[in-house]
mmCIF file of the N, C-alpha and C atoms, coordinates in Angstrom:
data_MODEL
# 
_entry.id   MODEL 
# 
loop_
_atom_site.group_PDB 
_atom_site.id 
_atom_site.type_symbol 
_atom_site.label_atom_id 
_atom_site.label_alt_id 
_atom_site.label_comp_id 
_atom_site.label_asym_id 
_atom_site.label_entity_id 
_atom_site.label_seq_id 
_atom_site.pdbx_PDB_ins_code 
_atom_site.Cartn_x 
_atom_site.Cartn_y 
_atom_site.Cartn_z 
_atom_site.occupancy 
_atom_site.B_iso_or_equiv 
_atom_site.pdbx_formal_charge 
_atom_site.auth_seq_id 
_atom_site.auth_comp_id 
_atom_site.auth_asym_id 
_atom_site.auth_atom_id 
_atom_site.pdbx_PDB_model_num 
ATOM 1   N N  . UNK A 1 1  ? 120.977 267.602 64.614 1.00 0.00 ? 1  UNK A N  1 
ATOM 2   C CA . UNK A 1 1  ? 120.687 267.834 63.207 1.00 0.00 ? 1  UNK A CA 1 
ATOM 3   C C  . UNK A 1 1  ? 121.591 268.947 62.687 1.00 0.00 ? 1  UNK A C  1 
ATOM 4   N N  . UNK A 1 2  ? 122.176 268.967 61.182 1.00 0.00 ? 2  UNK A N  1 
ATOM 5   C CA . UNK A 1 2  ? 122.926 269.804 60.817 1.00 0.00 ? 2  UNK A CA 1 
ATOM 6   C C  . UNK A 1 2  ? 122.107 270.221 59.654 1.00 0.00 ? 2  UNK A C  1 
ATOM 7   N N  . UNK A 1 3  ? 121.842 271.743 59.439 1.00 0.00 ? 3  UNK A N  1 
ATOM 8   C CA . UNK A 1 3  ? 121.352 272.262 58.237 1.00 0.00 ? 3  UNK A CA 1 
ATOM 9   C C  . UNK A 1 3  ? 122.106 271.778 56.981 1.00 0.00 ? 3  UNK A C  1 
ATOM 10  N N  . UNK A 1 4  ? 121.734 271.888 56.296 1.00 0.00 ? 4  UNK A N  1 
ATOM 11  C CA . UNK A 1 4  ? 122.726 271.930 54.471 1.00 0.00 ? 4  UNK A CA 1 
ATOM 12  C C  . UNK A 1 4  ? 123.322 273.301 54.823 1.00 0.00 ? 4  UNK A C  1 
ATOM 13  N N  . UNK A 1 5  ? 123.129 274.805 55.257 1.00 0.00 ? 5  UNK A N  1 
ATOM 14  C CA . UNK A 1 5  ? 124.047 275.594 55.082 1.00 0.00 ? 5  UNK A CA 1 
ATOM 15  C C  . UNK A 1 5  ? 124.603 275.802 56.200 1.00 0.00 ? 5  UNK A C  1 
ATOM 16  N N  . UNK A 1 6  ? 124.643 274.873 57.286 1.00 0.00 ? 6  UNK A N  1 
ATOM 17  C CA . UNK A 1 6  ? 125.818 274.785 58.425 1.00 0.00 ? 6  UNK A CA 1 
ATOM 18  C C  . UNK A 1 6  ? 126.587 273.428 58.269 1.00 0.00 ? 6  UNK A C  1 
ATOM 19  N N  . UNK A 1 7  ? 128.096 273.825 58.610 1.00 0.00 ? 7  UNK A N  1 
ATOM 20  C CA . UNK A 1 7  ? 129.117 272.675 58.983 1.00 0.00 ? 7  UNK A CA 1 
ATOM 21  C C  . UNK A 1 7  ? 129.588 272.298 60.296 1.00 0.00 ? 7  UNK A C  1 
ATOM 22  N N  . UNK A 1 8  ? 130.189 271.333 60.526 1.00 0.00 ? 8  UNK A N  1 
ATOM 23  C CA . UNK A 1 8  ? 130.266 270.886 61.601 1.00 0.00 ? 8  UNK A CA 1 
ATOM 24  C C  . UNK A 1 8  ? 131.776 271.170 62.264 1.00 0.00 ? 8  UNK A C  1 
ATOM 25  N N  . UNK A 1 9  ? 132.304 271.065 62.769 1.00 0.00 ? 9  UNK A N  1 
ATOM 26  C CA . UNK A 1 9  ? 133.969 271.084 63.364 1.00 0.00 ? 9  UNK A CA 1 
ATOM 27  C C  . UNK A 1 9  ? 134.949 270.437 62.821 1.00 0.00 ? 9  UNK A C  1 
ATOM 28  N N  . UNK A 1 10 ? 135.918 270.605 62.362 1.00 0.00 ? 10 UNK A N  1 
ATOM 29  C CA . UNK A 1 10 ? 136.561 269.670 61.743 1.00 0.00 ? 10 UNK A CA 1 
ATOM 30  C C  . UNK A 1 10 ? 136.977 268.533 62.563 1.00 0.00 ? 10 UNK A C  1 
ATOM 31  N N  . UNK A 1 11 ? 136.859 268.378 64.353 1.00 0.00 ? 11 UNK A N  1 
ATOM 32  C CA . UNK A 1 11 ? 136.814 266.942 65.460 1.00 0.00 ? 11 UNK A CA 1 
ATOM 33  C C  . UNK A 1 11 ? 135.350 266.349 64.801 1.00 0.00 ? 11 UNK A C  1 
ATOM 34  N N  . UNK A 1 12 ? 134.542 266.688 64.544 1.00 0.00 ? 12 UNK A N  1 
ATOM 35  C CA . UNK A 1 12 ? 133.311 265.834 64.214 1.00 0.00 ? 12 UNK A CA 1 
ATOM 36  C C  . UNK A 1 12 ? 132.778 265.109 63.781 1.00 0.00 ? 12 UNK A C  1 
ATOM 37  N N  . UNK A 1 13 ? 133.710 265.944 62.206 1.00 0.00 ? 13 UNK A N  1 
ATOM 38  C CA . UNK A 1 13 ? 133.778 265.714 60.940 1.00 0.00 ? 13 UNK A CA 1 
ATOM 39  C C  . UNK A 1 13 ? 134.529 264.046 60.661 1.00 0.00 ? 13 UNK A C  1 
ATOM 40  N N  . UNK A 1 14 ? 136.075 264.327 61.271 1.00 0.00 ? 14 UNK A N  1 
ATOM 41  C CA . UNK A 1 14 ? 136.691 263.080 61.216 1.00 0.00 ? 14 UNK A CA 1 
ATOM 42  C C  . UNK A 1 14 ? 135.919 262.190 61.687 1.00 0.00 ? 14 UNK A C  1 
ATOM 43  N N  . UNK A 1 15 ? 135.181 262.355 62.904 1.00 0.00 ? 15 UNK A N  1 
ATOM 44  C CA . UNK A 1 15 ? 135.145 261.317 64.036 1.00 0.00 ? 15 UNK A CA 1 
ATOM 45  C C  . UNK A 1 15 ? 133.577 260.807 63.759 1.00 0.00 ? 15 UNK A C  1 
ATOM 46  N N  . UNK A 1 16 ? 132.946 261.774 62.607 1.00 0.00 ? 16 UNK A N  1 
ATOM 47  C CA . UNK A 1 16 ? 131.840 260.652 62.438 1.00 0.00 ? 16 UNK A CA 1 
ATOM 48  C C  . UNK A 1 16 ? 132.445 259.813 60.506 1.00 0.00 ? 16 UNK A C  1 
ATOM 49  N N  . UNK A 1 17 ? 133.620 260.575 60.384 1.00 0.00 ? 17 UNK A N  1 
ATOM 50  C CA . UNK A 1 17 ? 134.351 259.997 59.087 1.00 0.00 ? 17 UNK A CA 1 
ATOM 51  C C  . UNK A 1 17 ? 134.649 258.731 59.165 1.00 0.00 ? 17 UNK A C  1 
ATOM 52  N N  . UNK A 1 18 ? 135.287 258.824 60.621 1.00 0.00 ? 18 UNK A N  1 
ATOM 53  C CA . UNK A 1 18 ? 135.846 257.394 61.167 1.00 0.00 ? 18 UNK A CA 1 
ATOM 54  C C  . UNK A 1 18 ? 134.134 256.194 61.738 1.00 0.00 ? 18 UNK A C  1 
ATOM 55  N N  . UNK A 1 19 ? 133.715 256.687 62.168 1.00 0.00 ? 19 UNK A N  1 
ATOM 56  C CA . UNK A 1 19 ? 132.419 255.826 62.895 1.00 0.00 ? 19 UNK A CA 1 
ATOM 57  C C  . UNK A 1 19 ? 132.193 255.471 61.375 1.00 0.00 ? 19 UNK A C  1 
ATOM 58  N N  . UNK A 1 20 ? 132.134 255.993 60.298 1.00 0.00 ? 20 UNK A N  1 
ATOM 59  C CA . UNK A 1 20 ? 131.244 255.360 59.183 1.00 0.00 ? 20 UNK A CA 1 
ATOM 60  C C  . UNK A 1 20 ? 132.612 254.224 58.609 1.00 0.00 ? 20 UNK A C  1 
ATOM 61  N N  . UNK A 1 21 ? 133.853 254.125 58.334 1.00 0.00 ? 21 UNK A N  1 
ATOM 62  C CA . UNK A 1 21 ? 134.538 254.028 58.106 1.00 0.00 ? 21 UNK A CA 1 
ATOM 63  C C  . UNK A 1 21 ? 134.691 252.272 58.598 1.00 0.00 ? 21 UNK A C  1 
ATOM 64  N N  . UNK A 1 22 ? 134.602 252.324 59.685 1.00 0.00 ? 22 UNK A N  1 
ATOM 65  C CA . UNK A 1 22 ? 134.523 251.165 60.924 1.00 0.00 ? 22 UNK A CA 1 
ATOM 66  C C  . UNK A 1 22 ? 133.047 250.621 60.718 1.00 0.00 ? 22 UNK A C  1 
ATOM 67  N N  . UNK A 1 23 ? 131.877 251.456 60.397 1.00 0.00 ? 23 UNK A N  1 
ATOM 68  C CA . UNK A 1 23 ? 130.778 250.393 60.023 1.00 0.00 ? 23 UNK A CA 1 
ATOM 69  C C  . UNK A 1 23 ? 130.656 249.864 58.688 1.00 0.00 ? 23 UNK A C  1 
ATOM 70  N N  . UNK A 1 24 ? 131.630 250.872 57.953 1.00 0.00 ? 24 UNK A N  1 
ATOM 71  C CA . UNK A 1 24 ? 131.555 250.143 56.215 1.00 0.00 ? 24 UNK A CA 1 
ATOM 72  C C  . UNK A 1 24 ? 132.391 248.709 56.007 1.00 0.00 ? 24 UNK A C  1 
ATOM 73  N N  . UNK A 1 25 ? 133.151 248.951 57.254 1.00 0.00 ? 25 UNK A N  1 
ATOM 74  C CA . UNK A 1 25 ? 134.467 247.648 57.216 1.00 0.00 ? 25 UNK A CA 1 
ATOM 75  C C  . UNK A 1 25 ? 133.957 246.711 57.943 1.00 0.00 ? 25 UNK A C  1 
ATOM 76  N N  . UNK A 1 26 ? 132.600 246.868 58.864 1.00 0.00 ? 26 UNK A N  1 
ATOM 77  C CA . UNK A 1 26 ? 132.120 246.009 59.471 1.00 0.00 ? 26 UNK A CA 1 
ATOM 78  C C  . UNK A 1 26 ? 130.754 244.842 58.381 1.00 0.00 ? 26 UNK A C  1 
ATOM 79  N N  . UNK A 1 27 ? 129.929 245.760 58.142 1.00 0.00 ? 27 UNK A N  1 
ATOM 80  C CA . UNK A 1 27 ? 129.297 245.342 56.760 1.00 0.00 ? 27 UNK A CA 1 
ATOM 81  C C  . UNK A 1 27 ? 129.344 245.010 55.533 1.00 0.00 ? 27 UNK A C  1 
ATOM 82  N N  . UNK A 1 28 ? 130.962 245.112 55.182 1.00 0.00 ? 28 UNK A N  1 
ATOM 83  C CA . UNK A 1 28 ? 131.314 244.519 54.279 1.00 0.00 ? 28 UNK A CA 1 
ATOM 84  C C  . UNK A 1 28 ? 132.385 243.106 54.407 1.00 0.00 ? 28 UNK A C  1 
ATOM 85  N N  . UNK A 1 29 ? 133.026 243.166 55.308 1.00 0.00 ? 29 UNK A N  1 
ATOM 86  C CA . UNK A 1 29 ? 133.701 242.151 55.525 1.00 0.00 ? 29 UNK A CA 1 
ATOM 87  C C  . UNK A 1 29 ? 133.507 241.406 56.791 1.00 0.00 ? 29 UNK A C  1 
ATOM 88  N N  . UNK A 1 30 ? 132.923 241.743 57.688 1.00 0.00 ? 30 UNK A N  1 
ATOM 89  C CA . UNK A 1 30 ? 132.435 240.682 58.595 1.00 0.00 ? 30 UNK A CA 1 
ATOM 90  C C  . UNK A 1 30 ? 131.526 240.177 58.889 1.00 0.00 ? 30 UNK A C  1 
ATOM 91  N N  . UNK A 1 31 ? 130.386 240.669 58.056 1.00 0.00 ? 31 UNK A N  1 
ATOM 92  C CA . UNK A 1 31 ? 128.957 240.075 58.320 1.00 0.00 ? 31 UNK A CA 1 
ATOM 93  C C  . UNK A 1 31 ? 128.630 239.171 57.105 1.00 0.00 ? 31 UNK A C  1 
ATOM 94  N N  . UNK A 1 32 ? 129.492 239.368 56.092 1.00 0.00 ? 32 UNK A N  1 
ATOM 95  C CA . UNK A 1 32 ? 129.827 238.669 54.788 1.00 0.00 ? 32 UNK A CA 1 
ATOM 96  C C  . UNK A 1 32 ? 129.780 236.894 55.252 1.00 0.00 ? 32 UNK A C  1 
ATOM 97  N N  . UNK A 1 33 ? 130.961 237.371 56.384 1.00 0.00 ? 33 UNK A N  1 
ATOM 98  C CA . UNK A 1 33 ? 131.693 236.165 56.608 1.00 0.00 ? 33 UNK A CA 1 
ATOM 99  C C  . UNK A 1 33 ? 130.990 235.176 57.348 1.00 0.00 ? 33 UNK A C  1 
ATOM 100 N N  . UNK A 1 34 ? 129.941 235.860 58.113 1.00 0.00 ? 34 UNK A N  1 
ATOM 101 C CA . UNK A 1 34 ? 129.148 234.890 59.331 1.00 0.00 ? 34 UNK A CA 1 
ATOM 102 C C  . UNK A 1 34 ? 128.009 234.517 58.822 1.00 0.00 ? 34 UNK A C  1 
ATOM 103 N N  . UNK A 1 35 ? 127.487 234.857 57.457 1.00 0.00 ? 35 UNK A N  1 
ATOM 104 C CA . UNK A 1 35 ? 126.265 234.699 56.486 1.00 0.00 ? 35 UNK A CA 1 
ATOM 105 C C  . UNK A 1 35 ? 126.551 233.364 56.151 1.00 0.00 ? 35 UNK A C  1 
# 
Protein backbone atom coordinates (compact mmCIF):
# COMPACT_ATOMS: atom_id res chain seq x y z
CA UNK A 1 0.00 0.00 0.00
CA UNK A 2 1.21 3.53 -0.81
CA UNK A 3 -0.05 6.56 1.29
CA UNK A 4 -1.31 9.74 -0.84
CA UNK A 5 1.72 11.57 0.89
CA UNK A 6 4.34 8.87 -0.03
CA UNK A 7 5.86 8.07 -3.60
CA UNK A 8 7.18 5.27 -4.94
CA UNK A 9 10.75 4.86 -6.91
CA UNK A 10 10.95 6.01 -10.07
CA UNK A 11 11.79 1.60 -11.15
CA UNK A 12 8.18 1.15 -9.80
CA UNK A 13 6.67 3.83 -11.04
CA UNK A 14 7.52 2.87 -14.76
CA UNK A 15 7.12 -0.73 -14.18
CA UNK A 16 3.67 -0.61 -12.76
CA UNK A 17 3.25 2.33 -15.78
CA UNK A 18 4.12 -0.40 -18.05
CA UNK A 19 1.94 -3.47 -16.31
CA UNK A 20 -1.10 -1.03 -16.76
CA UNK A 21 -0.08 -0.09 -20.21
CA UNK A 22 0.02 -3.92 -21.43
CA UNK A 23 -3.41 -4.52 -19.60
CA UNK A 24 -5.05 -1.42 -21.27
CA UNK A 25 -3.75 -2.88 -24.72
CA UNK A 26 -4.94 -6.15 -23.64
CA UNK A 27 -8.66 -5.02 -22.83
CA UNK A 28 -9.03 -2.99 -25.41
CA UNK A 29 -7.89 -4.70 -28.35
CA UNK A 30 -7.82 -8.27 -27.69
CA UNK A 31 -10.64 -9.22 -25.78
CA UNK A 32 -12.65 -6.95 -28.23
CA UNK A 33 -11.62 -9.32 -30.75
CA UNK A 34 -12.52 -12.82 -29.17
CA UNK A 35 -16.12 -11.34 -28.03
Amino acid sequence: MVRPDERLSWGRTVGLGAQHVVAMFGATFVAPAEA
